[in-house]
Backbone bond lengths (Angstrom), bond angles and torsions (degrees), N, CA, C in turn:
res aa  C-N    CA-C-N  psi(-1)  N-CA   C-N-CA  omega(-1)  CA-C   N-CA-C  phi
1 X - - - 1.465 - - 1.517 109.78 -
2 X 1.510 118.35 139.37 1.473 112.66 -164.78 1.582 91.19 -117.70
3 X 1.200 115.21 107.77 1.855 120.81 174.52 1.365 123.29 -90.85
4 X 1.481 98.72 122.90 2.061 110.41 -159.20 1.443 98.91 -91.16
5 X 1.077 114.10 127.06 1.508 112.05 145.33 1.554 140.65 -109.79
6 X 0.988 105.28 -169.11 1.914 98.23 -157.71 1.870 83.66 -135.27
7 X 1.270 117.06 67.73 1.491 140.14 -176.12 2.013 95.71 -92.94
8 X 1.340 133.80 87.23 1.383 109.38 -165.88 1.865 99.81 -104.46
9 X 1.349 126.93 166.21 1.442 120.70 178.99 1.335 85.02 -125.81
10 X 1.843 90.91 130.12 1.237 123.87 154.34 1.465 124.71 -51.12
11 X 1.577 114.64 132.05 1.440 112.95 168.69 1.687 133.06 -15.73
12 X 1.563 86.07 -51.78 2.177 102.26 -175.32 1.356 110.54 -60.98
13 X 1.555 113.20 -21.50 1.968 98.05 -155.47 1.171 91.73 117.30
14 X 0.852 152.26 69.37 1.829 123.03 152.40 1.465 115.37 -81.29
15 X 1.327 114.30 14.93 1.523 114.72 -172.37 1.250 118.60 -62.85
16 X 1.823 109.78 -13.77 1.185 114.71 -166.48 1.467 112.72 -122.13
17 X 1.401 103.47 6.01 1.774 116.25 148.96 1.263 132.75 -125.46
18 X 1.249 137.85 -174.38 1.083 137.06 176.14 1.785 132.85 -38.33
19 X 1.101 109.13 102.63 1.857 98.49 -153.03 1.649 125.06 -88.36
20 X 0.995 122.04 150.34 1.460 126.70 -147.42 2.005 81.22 -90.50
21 X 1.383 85.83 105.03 1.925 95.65 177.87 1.717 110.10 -85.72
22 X 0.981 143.78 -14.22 1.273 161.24 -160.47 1.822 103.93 -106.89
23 X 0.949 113.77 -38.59 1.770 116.10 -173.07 1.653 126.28 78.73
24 X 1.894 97.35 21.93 1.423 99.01 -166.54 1.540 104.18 -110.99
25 X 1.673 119.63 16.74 1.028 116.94 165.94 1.777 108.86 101.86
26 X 1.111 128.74 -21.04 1.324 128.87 174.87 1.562 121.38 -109.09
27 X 1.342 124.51 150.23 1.970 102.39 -156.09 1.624 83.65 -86.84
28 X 1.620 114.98 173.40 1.287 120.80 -177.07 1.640 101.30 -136.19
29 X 1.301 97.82 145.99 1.569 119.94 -165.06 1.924 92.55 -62.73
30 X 1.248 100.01 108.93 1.967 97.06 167.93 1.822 109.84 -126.22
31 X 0.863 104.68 155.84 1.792 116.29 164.62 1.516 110.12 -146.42
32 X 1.260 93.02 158.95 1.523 120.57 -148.14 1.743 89.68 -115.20
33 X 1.090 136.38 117.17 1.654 133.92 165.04 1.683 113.21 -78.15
34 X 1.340 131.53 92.09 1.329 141.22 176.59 1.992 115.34 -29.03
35 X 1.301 98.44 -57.40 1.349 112.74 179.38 1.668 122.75 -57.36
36 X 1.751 98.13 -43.84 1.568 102.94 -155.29 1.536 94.78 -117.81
37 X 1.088 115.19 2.97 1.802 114.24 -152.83 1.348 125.28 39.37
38 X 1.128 143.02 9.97 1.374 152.71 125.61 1.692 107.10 12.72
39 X 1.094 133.69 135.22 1.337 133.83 -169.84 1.620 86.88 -150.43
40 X 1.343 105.66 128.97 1.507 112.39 161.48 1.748 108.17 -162.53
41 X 2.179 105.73 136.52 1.315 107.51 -159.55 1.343 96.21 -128.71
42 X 1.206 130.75 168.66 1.365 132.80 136.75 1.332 133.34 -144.08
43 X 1.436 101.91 121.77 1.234 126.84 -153.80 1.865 109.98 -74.79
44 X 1.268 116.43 168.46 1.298 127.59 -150.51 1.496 105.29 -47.15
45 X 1.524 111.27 -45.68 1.199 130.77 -145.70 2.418 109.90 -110.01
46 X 2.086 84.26 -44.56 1.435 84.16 178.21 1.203 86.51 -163.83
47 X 1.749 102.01 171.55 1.272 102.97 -150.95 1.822 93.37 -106.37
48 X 1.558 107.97 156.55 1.613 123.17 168.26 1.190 104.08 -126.03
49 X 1.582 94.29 -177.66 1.492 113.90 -174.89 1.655 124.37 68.01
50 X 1.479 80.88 32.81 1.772 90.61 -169.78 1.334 90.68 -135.87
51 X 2.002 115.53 116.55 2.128 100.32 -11.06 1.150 114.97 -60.08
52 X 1.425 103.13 -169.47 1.388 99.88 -170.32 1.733 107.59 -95.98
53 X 1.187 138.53 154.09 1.482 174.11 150.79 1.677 86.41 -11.76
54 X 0.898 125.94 115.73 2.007 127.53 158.17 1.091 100.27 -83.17
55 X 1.621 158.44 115.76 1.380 131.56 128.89 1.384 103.32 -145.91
56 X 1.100 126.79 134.12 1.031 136.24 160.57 1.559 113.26 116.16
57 X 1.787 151.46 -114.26 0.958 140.36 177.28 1.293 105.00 136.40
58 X 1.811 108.21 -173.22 1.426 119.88 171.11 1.624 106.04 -61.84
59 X 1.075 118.50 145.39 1.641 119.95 -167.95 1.432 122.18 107.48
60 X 1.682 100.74 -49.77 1.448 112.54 -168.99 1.629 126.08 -71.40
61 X 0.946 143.43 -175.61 1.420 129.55 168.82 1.794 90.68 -149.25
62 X 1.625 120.53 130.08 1.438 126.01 161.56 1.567 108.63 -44.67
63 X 1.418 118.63 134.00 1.448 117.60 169.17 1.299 116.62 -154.00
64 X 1.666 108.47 61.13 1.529 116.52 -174.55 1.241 108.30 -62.75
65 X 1.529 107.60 160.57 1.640 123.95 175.43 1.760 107.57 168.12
66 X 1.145 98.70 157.63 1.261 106.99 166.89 1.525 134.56 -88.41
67 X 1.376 106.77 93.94 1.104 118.98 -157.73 1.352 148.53 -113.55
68 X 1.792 85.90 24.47 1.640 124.26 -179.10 0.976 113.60 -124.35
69 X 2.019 110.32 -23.55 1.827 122.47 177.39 1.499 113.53 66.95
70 X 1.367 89.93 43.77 1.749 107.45 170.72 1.282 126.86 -106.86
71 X 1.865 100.51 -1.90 1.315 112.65 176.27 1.242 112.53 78.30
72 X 1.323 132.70 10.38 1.028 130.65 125.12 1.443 137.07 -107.04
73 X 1.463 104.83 163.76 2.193 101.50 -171.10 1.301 97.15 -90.86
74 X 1.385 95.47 147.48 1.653 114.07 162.28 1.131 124.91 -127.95
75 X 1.585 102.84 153.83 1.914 121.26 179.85 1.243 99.27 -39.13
76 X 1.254 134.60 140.83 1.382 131.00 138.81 1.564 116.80 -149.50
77 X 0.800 126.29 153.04 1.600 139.08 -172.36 1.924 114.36 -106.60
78 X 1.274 125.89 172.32 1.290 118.71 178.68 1.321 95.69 -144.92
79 X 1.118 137.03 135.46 1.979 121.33 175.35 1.190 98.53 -105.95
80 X 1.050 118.58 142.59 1.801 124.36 -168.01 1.282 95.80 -80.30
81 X 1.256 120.45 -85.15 1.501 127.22 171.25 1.562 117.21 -1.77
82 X 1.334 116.04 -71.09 1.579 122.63 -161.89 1.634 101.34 -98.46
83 X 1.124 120.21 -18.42 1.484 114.81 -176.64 1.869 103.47 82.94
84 X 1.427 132.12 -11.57 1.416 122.57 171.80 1.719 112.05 -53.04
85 X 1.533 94.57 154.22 1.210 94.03 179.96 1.804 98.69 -123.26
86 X 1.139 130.64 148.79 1.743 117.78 -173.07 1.862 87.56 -159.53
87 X 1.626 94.79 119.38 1.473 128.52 -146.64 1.578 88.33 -132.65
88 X 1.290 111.20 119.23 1.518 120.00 152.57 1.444 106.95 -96.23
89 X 1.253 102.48 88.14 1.955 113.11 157.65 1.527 111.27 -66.70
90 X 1.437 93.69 136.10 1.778 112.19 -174.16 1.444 101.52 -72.89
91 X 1.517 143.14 7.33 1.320 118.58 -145.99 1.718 82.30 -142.34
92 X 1.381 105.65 -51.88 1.755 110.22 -169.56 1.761 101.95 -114.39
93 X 1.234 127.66 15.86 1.641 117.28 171.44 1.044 117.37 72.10
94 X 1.448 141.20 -172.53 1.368 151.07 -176.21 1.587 122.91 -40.10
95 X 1.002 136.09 96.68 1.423 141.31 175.20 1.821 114.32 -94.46
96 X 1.347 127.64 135.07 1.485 124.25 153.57 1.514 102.61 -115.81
97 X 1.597 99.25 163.63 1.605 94.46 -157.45 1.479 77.89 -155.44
98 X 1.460 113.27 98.77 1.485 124.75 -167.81 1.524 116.06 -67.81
99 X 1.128 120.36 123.57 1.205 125.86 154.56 1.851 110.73 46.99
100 X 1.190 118.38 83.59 1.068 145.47 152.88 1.557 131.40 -126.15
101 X 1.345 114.77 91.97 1.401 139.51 -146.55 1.413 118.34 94.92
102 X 1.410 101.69 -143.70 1.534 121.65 -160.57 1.090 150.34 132.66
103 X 1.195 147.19 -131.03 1.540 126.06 168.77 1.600 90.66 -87.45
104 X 1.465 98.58 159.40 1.440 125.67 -154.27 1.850 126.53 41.13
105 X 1.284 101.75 33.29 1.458 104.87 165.58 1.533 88.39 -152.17
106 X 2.037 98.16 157.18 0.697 126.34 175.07 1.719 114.15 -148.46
107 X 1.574 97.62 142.71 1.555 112.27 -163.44 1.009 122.73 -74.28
108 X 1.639 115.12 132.65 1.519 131.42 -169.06 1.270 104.88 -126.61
109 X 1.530 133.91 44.85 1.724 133.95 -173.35 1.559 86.43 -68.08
110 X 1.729 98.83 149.91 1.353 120.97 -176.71 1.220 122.02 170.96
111 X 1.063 136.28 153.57 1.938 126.76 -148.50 1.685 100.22 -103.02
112 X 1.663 106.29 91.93 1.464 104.40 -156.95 1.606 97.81 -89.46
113 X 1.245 114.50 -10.39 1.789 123.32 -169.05 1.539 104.03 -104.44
114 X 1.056 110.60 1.83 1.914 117.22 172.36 1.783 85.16 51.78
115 X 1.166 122.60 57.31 1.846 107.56 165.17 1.801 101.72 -129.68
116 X 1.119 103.48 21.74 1.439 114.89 149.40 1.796 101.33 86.71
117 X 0.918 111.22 -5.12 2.258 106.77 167.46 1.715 96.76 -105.33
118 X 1.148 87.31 150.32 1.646 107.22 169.28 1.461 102.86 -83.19
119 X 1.750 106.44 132.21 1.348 117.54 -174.04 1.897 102.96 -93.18
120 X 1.245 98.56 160.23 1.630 106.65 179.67 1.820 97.47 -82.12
121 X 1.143 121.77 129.87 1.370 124.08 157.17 1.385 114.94 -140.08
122 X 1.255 105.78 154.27 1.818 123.53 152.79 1.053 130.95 -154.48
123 X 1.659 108.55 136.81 1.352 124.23 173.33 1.491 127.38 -75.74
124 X 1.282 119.33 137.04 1.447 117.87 165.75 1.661 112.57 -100.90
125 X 1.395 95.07 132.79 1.321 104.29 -158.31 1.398 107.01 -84.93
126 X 1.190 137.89 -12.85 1.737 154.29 -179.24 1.414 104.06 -80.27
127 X 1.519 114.06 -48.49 1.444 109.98 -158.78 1.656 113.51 -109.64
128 X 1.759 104.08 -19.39 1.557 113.85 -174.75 1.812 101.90 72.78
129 X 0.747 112.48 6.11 1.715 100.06 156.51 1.555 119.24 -80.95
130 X 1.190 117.31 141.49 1.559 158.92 -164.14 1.591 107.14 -99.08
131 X 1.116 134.53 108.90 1.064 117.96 158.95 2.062 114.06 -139.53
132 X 1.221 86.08 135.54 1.947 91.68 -158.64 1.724 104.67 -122.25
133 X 1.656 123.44 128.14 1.261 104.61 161.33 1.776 103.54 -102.47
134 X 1.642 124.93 138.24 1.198 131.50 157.39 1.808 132.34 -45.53
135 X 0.970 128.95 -167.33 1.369 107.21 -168.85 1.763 76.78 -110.68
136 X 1.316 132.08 -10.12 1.587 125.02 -176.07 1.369 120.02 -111.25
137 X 1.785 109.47 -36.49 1.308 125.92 -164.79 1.514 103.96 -147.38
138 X 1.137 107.10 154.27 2.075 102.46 172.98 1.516 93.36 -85.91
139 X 1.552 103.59 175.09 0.864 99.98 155.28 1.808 91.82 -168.73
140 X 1.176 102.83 -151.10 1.928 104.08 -166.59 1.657 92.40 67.47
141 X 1.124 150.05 30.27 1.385 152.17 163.35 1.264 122.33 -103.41
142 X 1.475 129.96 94.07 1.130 113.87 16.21 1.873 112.87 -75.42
143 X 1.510 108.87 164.47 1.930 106.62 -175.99 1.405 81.06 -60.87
144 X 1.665 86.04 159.03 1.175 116.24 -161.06 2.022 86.61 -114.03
145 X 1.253 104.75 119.02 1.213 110.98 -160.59 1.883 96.44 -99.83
146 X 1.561 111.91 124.66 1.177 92.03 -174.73 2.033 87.14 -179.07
147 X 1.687 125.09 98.27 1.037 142.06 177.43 1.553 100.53 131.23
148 X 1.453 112.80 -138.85 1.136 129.35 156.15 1.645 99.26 137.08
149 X 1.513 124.05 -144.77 1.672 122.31 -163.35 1.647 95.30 -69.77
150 X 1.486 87.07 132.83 1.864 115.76 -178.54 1.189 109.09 85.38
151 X 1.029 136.17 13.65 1.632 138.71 -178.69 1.473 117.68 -119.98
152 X 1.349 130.36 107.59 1.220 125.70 149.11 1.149 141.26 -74.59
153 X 1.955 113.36 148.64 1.396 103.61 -177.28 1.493 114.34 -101.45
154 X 1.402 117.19 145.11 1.467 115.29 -152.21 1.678 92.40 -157.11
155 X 1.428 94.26 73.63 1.560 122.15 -173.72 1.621 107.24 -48.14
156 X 1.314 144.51 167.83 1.116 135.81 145.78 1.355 108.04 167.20
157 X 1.784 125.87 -178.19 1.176 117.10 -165.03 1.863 95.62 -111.52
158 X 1.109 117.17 83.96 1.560 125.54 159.59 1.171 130.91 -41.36
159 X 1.560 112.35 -16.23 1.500 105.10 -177.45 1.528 93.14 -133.92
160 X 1.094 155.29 41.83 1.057 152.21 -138.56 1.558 122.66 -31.15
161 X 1.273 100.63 62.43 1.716 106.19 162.35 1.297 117.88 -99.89
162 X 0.755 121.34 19.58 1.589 124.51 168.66 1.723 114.58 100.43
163 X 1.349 110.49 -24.42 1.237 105.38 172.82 0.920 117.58 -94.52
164 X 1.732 118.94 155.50 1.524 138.85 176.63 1.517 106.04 -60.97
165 X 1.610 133.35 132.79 1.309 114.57 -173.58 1.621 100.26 -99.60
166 X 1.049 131.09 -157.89 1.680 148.22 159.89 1.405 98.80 -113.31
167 X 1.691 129.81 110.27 1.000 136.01 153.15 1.402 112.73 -131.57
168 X 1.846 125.66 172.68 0.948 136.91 -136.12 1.116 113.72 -159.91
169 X 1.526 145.88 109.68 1.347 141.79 -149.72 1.642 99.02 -121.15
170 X 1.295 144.31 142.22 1.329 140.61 -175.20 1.779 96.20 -136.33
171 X 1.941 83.37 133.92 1.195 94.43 -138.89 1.490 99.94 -84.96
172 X 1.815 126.23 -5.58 1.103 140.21 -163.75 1.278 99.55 -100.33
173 X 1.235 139.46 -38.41 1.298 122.94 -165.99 1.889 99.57 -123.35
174 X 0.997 117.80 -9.32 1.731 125.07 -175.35 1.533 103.51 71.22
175 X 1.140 123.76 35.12 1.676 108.68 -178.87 1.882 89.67 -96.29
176 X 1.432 97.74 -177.67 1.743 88.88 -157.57 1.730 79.19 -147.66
177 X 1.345 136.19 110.89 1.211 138.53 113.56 1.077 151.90 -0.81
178 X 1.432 146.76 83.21 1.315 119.63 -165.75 1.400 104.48 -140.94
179 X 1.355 126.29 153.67 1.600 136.41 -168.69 1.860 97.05 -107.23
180 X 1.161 142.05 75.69 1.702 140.89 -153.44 1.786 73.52 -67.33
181 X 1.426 118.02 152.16 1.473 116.92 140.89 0.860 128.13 -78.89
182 X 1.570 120.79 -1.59 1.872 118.93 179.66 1.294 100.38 -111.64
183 X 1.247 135.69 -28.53 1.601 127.52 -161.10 1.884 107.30 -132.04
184 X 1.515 107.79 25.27 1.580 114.97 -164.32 1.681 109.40 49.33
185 X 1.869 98.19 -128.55 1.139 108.84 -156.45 1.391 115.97 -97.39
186 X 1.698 114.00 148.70 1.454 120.87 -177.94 1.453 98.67 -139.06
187 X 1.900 97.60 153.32 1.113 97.28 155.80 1.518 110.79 -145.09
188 X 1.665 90.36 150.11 1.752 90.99 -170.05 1.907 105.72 -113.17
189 X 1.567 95.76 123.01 1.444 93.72 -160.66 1.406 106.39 -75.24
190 X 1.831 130.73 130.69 1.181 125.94 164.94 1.219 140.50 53.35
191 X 1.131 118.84 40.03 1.651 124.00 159.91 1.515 124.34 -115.58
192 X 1.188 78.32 98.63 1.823 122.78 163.21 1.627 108.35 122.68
193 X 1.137 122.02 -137.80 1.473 120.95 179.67 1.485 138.62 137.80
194 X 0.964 152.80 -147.44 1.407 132.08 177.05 1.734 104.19 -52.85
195 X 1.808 92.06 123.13 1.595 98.66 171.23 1.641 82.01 109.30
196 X 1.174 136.78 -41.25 1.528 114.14 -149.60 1.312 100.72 -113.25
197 X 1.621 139.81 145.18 0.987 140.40 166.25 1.271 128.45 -104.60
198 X 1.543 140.67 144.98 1.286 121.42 -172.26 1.706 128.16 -76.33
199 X 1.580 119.18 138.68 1.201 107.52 173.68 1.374 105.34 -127.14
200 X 0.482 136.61 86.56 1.944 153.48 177.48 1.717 118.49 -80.66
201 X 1.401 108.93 102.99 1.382 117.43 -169.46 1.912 99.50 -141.99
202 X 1.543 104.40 176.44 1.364 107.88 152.75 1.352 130.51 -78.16
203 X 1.296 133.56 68.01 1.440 121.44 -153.23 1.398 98.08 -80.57
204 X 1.222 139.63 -23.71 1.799 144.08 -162.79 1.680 108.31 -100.88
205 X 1.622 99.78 -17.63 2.023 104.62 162.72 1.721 99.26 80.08
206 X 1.616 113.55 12.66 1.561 108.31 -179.73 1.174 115.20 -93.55
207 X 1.367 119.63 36.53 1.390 137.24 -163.72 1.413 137.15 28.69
208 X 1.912 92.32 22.62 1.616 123.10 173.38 1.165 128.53 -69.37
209 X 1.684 161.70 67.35 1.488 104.75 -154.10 1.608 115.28 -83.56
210 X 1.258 89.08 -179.57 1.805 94.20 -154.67 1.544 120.64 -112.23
211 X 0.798 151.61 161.56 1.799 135.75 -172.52 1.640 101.59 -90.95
212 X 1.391 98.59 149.90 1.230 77.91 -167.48 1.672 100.61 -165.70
213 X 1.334 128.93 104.05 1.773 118.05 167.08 1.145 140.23 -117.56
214 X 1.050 134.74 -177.80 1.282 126.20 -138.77 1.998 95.87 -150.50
215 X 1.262 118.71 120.36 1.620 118.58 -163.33 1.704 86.30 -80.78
216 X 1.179 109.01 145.13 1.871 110.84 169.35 1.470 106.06 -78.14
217 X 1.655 120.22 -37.61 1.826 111.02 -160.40 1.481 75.89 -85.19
218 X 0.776 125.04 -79.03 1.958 137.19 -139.34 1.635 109.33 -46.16
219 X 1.780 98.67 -60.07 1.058 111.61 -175.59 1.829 109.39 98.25
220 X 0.955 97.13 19.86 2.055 111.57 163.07 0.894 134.71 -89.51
221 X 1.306 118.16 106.46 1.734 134.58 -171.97 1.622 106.39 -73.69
222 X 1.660 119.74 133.82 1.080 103.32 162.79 1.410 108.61 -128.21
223 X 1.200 148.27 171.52 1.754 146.91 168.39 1.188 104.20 -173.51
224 X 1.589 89.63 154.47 1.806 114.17 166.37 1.174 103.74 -124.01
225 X 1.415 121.90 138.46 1.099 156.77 -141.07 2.252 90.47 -112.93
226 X 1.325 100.26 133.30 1.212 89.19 170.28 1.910 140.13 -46.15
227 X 1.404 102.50 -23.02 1.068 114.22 167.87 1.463 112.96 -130.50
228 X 1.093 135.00 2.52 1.534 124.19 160.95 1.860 108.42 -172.28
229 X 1.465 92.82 149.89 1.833 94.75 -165.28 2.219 98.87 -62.29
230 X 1.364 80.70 165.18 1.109 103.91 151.66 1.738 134.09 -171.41
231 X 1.363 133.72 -134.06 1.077 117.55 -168.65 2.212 109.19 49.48
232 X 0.865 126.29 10.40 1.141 158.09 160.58 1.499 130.31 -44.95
233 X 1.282 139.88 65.77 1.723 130.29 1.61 1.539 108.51 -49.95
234 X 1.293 135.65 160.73 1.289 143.45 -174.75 1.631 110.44 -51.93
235 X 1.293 127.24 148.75 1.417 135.31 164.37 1.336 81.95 -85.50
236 X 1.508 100.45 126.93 1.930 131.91 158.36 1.392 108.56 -95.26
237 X 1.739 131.20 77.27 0.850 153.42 170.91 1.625 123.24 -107.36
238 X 1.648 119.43 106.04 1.262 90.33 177.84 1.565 108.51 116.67
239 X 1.145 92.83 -145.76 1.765 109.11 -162.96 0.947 127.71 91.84
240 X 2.214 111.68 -158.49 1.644 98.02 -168.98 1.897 114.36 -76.81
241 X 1.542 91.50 143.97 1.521 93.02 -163.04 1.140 125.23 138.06
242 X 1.546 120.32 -43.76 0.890 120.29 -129.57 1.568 82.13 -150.75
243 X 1.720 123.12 158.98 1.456 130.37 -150.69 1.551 91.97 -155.64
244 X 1.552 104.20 113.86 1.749 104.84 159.62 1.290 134.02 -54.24
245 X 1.034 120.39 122.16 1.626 121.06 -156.22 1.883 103.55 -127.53
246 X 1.048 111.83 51.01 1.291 120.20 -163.33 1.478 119.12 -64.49
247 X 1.375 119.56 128.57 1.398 107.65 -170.89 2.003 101.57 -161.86
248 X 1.211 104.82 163.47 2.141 91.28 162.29 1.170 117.76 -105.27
249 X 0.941 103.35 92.81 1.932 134.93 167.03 1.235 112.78 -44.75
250 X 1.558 115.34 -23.89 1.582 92.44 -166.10 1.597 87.71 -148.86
251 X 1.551 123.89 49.90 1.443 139.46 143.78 1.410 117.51 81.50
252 X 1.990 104.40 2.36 2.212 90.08 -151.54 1.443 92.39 -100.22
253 X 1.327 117.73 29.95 1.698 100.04 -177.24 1.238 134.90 113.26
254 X 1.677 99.64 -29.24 1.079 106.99 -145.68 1.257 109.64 -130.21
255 X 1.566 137.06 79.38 1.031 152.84 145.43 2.128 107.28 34.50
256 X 1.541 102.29 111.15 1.888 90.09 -176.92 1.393 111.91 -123.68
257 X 1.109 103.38 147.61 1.827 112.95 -175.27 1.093 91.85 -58.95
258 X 1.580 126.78 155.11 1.495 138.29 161.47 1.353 103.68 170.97
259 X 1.584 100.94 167.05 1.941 111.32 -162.12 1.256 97.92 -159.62
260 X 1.431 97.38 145.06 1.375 116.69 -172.33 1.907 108.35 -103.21
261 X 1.457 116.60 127.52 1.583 105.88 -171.87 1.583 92.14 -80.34
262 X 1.381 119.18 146.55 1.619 112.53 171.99 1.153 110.03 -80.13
263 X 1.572 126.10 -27.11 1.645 125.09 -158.42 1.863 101.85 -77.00
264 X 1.117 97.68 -44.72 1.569 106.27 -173.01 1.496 115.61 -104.70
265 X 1.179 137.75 -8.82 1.395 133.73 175.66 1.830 97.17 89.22
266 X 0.817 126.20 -14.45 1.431 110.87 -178.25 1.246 142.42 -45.82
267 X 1.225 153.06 165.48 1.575 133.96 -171.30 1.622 109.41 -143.03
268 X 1.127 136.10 125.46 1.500 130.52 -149.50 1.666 78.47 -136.93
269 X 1.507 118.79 139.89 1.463 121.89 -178.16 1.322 93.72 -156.54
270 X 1.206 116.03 139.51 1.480 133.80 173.61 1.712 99.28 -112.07
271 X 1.659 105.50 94.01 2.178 95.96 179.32 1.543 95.71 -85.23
272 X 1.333 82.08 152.36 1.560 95.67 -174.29 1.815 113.70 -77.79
273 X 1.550 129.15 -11.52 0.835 130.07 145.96 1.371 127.74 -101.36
274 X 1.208 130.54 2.71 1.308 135.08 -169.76 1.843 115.67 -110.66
275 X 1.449 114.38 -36.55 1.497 130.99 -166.25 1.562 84.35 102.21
276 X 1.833 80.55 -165.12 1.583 118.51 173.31 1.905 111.86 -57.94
277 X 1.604 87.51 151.51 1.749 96.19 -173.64 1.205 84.06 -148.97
278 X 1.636 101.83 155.45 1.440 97.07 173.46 1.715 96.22 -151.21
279 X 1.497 117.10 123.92 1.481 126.00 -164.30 1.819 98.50 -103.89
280 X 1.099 115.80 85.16 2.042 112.34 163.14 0.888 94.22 -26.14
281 X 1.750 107.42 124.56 1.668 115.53 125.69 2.110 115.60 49.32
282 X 0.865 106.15 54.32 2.175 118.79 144.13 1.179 100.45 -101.61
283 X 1.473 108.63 86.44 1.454 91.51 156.07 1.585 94.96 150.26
284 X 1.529 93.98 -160.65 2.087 111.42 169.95 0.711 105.68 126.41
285 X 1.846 110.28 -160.49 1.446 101.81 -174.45 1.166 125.41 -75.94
286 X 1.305 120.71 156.31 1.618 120.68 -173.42 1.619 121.39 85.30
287 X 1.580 108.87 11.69 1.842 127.83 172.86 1.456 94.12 -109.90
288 X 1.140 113.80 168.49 1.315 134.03 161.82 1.964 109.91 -133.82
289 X 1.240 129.44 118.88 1.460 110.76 -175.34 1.344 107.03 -74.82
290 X 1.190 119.60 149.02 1.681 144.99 -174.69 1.638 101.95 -51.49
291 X 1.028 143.61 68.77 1.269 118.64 -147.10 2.081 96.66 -160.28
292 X 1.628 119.10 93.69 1.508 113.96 -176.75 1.450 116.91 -31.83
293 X 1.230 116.39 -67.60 1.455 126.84 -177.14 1.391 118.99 -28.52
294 X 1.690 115.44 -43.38 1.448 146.90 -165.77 1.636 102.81 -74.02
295 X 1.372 109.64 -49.97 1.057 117.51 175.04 1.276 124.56 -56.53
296 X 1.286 123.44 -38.79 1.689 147.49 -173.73 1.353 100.32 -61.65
297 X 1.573 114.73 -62.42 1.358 139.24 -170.33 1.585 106.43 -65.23
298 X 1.234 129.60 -45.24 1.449 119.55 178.23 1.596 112.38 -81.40
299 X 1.513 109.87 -45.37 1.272 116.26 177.62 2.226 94.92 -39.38
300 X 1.007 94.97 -59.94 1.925 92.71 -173.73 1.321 105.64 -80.60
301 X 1.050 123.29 40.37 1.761 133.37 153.04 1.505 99.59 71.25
302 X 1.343 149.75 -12.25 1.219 154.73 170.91 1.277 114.18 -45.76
303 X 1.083 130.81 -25.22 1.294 120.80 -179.13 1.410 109.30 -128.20
């Protein structure tokens, strides 16, 4: 049986937060089961995946995207081991997509050609090479060599032209890397750094995304906004325990702080038009939330 969903991507990118699985414009609370691959979400309005979704397992890593460019997201899995990628597209059904990566890379799919499907990529984390196939043409050929050990990749659209850029967060000093596709190379000196991890979203809805981290003990958000800071004294959100799970919860555009507790499944969201929300228990130990960034960060032992 081939199961469709109505997964739609927002104008901004959301590829690189929490993704609106339902297609009604607001992201929806999902987790990923490590052990069994079990997938279960619930969406803004009502709940799916009941039962819950089988695919994938111990081995696998979540790596949704749209990857037929039908405007809607799809299941897909990554196997660490072999580097396959095996994608339930909403439009044409079951796909495997052999061996691209593997041990010592980890997956960064993201729509690097702005032609509207999410491209397959992976990073190697030793050497900082890039390597991406397009939904028409490859490209990153030769890889496009650019981070490597202590550096994260923390994909997103920096200049807001529509494409996904190649950027790079270093984890010792917090300066942040980035390859713009319209204006090349930048660099942004030092924000955040030992202790802080990156969370990089649209939080201001200017279809920028924005730099942005998140303290692990404290639980203090900091960002700059494409044209002016904010989070400004810090959002005290969070801490140890507890995992940024950033997504727009409450539909206006606009990218919202929120964290997932690991012990209990709980979900704590600050919407940017609504206040505080607070979702009991989806989740705990033994979930992972649906979430790219999340993936990056555990895949490199960080979380």
């Amino acid at each position: 049986m081939v199961i469709i969903f109505v997964w739609m991507v927002p104008a901004w990118g959301q590829e690189i937060a929490n993704p609106d699985l339902d297609g009604d414009g607001w992201s929806d609370i999902a987790v990923y089961q490590t052990t069994t691959g079990n997938w279960f979400a619930v969406g803004s309005e009502v709940g799916f995946f009941t039962p819950a979704l089988n695919f994938g397992g111990s081995g696998f890593i979540p790596v949704t995207g749209d990857y037929d460019g039908d405007g809607v997201i799809d299941a897909a899995v990554y196997q660490t081991s072999t580097g396959n990628w095996f994608i339930l597209q909403s439009s044409a059904g079951f796909r495997i997509v052999a061996s691209f990566g593997g041990p010592g890379f980890i997956p960064v799919p993201a729509d690097y050609d702005g032609d509207g499907w999410t491209d397959i990529a992976v990073y190697h984390t030793s050497t900082g090479n890039w390597f991406a196939v397009g939904s028409e043409v490859g490209f990153f050929t030769p890889a496009l060599n650019f981070g490597g050990s202590g550096f994260i990749p923390v994909t997103g659209d920096y200049d807001g032209d529509g494409e996904q850029d190649a950027a790079v967060y270093q984890t010792s000093t917090g300066n942040w890397f980035i390859v713009q596709s319209s204006a090349g190379f930048k660099i942004v000196a030092s924000f955040g750094g030992p202790g802080f991890i990156p969370v990089p979203a649209d939080y201001d809805g200017d279809g920028w995304t924005d730099i942005a981290v998140y303290h692990t003990s404290t639980g203090n958000w900091f960002a700059v906004g494409s044209e002016v800071g904010f989070f400004t004294p810090a959002l005290n959100f969070g801490g140890s325990g507890f995992i940024p799970v950033v997504g727009d919860y409450d539909g206006d555009g606009e990218q919202d702080a929120a964290v997932y507790q690991t012990s209990t499944g709980n979900w704590f969201i600050v919407q940017s038009s609504a206040g505080f929300r607070i979702v009991p228990s989806f989740g705990g130990s033994g979930f992972d939330p649906v979430l790219p960034i999340l993936t990056v960060l555990k895949a490199m032992g960080l979380l």
